[in-house]
C-alpha positions, 0 to 999 in steps of 0.5 A: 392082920395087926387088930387092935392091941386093946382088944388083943384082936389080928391074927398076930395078936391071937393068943391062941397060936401059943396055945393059950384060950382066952375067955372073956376078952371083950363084952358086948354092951347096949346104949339105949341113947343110941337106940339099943346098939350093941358095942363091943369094948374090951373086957376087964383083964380081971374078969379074963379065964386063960386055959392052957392048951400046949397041944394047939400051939403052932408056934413057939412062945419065943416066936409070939414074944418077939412079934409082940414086943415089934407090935409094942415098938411100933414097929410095923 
């Protein structure tokens, strides 16, 4: 539910509840040291597309700033 703030995973992170897409959040990369293995890191934020979508979201932009400043405080 939380996920993982350096990749903006969990369902409280998910910016598409505030009608925001997010392309290319994280990239996969493979290790050949540990036998070709697939990685997933988080993506270079200037390398992110963000597309607007109003019409997608189910909550409003006061309500997910609130809960991610209470994640930033480490509140939960």
């Amino acid at each position: 539910m939380l996920g993982n703030g350096r990749y903006g995973s969990g369902i409280l992170r998910n910016r598409l509840y505030r009608g925001e897409l997010v392309w290319r959040r994280t990239q996969k990369k493979s290790d050949s040291q540990r036998g070709n293995r697939l990685f997933v890191q988080p993506g270079d934020k200037h390398d992110q597309m963000i597309v607007h979508k109003p019409e997608l979201a189910i909550i409003t932009d006061q309500l997910f700033d609130a809960v991610q400043s209470i994640l930033m405080d480490g509140q939960v």
